[in-house]
N, C-alpha and C positions, 0 to 999 in steps of 0.2 A: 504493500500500500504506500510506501512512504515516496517509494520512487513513479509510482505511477501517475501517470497523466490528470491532472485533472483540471475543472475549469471554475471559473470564476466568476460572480458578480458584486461590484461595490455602487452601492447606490449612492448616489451624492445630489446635495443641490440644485437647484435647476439653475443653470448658469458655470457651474463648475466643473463640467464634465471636461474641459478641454484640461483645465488644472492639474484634475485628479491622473487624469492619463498618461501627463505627463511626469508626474513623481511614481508613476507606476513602470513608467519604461526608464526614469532614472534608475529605480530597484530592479532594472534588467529583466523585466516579464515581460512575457512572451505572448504575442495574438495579442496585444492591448489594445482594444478599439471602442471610441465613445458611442453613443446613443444618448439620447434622450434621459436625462434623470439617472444616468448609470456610467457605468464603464466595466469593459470584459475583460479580460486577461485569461493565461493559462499558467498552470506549473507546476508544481509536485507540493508533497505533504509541508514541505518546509516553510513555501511561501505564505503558509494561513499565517504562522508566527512571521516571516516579516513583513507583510500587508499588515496587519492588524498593531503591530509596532509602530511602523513608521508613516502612514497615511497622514497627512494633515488637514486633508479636503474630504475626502472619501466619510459618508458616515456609517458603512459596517462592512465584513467583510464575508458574500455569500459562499458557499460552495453549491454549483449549479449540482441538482439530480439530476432532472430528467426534464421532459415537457411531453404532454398531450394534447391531443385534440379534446373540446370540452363543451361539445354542442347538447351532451346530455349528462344527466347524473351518470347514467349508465356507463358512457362512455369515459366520463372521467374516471369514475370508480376502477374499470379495467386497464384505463393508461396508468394511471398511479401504481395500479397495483404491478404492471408491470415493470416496473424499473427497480433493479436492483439494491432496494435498501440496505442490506445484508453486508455491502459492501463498506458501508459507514455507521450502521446502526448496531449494538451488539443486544443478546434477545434481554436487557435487564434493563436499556437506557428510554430514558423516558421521552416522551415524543409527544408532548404540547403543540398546535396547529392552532398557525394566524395568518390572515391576508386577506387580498383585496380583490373586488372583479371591478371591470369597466366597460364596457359597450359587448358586454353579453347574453344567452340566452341565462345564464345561470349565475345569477343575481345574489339570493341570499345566502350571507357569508356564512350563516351560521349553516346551512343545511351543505355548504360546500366543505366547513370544516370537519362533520361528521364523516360525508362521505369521505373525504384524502384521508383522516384519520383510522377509518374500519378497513379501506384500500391497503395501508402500510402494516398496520396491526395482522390482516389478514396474510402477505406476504410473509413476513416476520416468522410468523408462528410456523407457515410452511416450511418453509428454508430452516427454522430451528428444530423443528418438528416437537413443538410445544404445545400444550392446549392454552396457557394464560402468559400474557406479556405483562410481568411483576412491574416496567416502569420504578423500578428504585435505585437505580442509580444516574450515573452523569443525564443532564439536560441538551437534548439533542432538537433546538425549536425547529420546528418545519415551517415556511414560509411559502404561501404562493401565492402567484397574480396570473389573473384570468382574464387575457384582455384580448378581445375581440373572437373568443370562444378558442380559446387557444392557454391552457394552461401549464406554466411555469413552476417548477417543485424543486426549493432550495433547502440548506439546512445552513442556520445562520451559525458563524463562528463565531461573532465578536463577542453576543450577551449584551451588554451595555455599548449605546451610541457608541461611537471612537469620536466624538465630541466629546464627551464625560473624561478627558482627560485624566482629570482624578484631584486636580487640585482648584477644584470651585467646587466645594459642597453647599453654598448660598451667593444667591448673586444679590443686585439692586433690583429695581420695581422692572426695569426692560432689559435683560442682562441679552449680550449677542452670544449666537451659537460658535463656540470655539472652532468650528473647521469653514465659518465665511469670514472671523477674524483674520486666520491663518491666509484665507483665501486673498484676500486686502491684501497683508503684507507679502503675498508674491505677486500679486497685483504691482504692487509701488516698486519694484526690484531691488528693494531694501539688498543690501550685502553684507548688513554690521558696520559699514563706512559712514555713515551718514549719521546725523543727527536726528533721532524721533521722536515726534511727541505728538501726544492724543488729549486736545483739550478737554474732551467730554469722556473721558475712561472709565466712568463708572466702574465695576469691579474689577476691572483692569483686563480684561481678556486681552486687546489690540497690544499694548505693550507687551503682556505677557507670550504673546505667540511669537510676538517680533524678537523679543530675549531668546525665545525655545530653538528659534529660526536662525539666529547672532551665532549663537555657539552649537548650532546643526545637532541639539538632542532631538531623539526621538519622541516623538507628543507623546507614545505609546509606554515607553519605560517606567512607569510606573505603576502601572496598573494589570490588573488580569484579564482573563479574554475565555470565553464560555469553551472553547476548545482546549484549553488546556487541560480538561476534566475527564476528554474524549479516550474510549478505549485504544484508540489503533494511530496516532502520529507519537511517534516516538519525542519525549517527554525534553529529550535534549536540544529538538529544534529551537525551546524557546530560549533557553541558555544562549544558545551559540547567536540567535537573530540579536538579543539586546548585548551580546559581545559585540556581534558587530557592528551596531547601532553608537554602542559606547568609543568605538573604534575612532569615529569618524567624528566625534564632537571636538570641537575648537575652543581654546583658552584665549581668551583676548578680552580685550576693555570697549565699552559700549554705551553708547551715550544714548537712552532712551526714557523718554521723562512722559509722565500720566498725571493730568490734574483734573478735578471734579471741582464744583464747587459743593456740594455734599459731603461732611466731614466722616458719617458712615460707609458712603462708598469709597473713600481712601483707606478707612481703616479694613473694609474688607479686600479691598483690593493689594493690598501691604501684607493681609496673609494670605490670601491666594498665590502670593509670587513667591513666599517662604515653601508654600507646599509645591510648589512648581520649580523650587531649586534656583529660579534666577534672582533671588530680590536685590543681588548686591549688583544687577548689572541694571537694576530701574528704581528713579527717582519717581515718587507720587507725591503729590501736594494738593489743600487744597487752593484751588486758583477757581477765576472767573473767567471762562473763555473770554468774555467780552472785552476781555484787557488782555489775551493774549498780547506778548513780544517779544523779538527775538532779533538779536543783533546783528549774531552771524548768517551766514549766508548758503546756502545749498542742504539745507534739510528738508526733510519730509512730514508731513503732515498726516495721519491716518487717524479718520474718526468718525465716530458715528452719533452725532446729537438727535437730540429728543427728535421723533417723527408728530408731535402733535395726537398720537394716536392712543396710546397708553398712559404716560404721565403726563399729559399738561395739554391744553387746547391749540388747535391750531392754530390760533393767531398769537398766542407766545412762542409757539417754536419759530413762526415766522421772523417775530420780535429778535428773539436767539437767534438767528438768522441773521438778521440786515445789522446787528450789533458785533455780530462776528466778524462779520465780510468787513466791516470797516476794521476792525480791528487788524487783520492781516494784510491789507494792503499795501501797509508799508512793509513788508517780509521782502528781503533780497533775493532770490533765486531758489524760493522755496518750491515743491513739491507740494499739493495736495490730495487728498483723497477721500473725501467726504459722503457715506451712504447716507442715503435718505430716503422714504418713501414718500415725503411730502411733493406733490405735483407745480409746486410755487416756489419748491429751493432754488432757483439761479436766479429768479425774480427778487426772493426777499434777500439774498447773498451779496447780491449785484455785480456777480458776472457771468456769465456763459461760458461751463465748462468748457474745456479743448477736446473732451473725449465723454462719453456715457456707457457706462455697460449693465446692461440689468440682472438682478441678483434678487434672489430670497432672501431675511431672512425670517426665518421659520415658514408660514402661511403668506408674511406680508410681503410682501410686491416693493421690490426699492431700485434707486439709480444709484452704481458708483457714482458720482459726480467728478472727474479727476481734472485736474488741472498742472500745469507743467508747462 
């Protein structure tokens, strides 16, 4: 098993697929091609351990089963059931079933999850030749997506987002998801050279990815991953992936500075970056965007201010807006990178980005705004 073939799905952001792909064929795998809301790759047992390590965009990491046609219960039932579970599942692990349908004839999730669910059980038992699947040990989640009658059967590796880095266990009132943070700062071609700062950091995500990024640790290094639990990937892959993760981190000095004006989200943002290992390489304070300044010249700017939409009305963010934009004006040769979902930021800012690209985060709809 450990050497054999197998394939992959990481599902990411809408917008980050081009990202993800690319830190994926950085890590040398193979067949890496985007889609929509996803990205494929191939590779052997090893690669769950470093996918699931070192992705910084990517939010889990699937291993493709199978796929059927799913025009009927029926026929789902008998595609499921034929695909080789035996080769990943052992007859004691437990097999919990979740997912989604989309322009199908077979709609209701719950009656699709019984069916894949009695489909696997049913195979299982054969192949084991057992009458009852005990389900008491390792968590083996089965996932599928049934889109356009056409069903999809993964077994998820990671367990927990590969956002959940490990060190934000409480954010602020609109915290950003840690792999469009990450996203941003390869966004801005940060290198650790520059100067960064994030007026509005609330818990400090954008700094903190930018420090994880500075000194090239792995987001993943910390944390566990649902396959490490699994009967059949030999135990050592995951040693050897954060050996080589640790390999390749860089020791060097970094000028990355987070201010809020919220004196709670500095202080949580000050231990998120303790638990995250970088706090000696970022400055938090609290500051008032609005009096941003900065004397020297060619830094970067990555931030993500209020959208009017969660904490505060929309005509204060705007307010926050046209008070900022005056406030950087006078910046030398900075960088900016500013998300928003507001539909009136370049208006209330007062200028018109040089570039836009559109990005989630979570549900909500936003523009990078970049400027350069």
């Amino acid at each position: 098993m450990d050497n054999m073939k197998l394939e992959y799905c990481v599902p990411c952001l809408f917008g980050l697929e081009g990202l993800c792909a690319d830190e994926l064929k950085r890590l040398d795998m193979s067949g890496v091609r985007a889609e929509n809301g996803r990205v494929m790759f191939s590779g052997d047992a090893s690669d769950i351990a470093r996918a699931n390590i070192n992705l910084r965009t990517g939010e889990r990491v699937l291993l493709i089963a199978g796929e059927t046609d799913a025009n009927s219960f029926d026929e789902l039932f008998e595609g499921v059931r034929a695909i080789p579970w035996e080769k990943f599942i052992p007859k004691d692990g437990a097999i919990p079933v979740k997912g989604h349908s989309r322009g199908s004839k077979l709609h209701s999730i719950p009656d699709c999850q019984s069916i894949i669910k009695k489909a696997i059980v049913e195979r299982l038992k054969a192949k084991y030749n057992i009458e009852w699947l005990k389900e008491t040990n390792a968590k083996y989640q089965i996932q599928f997506a049934i889109i356009d009658d056409v069903a999809a059967l993964y077994i998820d590796t990671s367990g927990a987002g590969l956002h959940k880095r490990g060190y934000r266990p409480v954010g602020n009132a609109a915290p950003l998801r840690e792999t469009l943070a990450a996203a941003i700062v390869k966004l801005s071609r940060y290198r650790g050279r520059e100067q960064v700062c994030d007026p509005f950091c609330g818990s400090g995500t954008i700094p903190i990815e930018a420090a994880l990024m500075a000194i090239n640790r792995a987001p993943g290094h910390n944390r566990a991953f649902a396959a490490q639990e699994w009967a059949w990937p030999d135990k050592r892959i995951w040693d050897d992936a954060k050996a080589e993760a640790k390999s390749r981190e860089y020791n060097g000095s970094y000028d990355i500075w987070g201010g809020d004006n919220d004196k709670k989200s500095i202080a949580i943002a000050e231990e998120n970056a303790k638990r995250a290992g970088v706090s000696g390489h970022i400055r938090f304070e609290t500051a008032d965007a609005a009096k941003f300044y900065r004397s020297g010249a060619g830094g970067i700017i990555m931030t993500n201010p209020p959208y009017g939409e969660r904490v505060m009305q929309q005509s204060e963010a705007e307010e926050l807006y046209r008070r900022f934009g005056a406030a950087v004006k006078s910046l030398d040769g900075w960088k900016m990178y500013v998300l928003s979902s507001h539909t009136e930021f370049e208006r209330a800012f007062g200028k018109t980005a040089v570039k836009k690209r559109k990005l989630y985060n979570g549900m909500i709809k936003c523009d990078l705004f970049m400027y350069y």
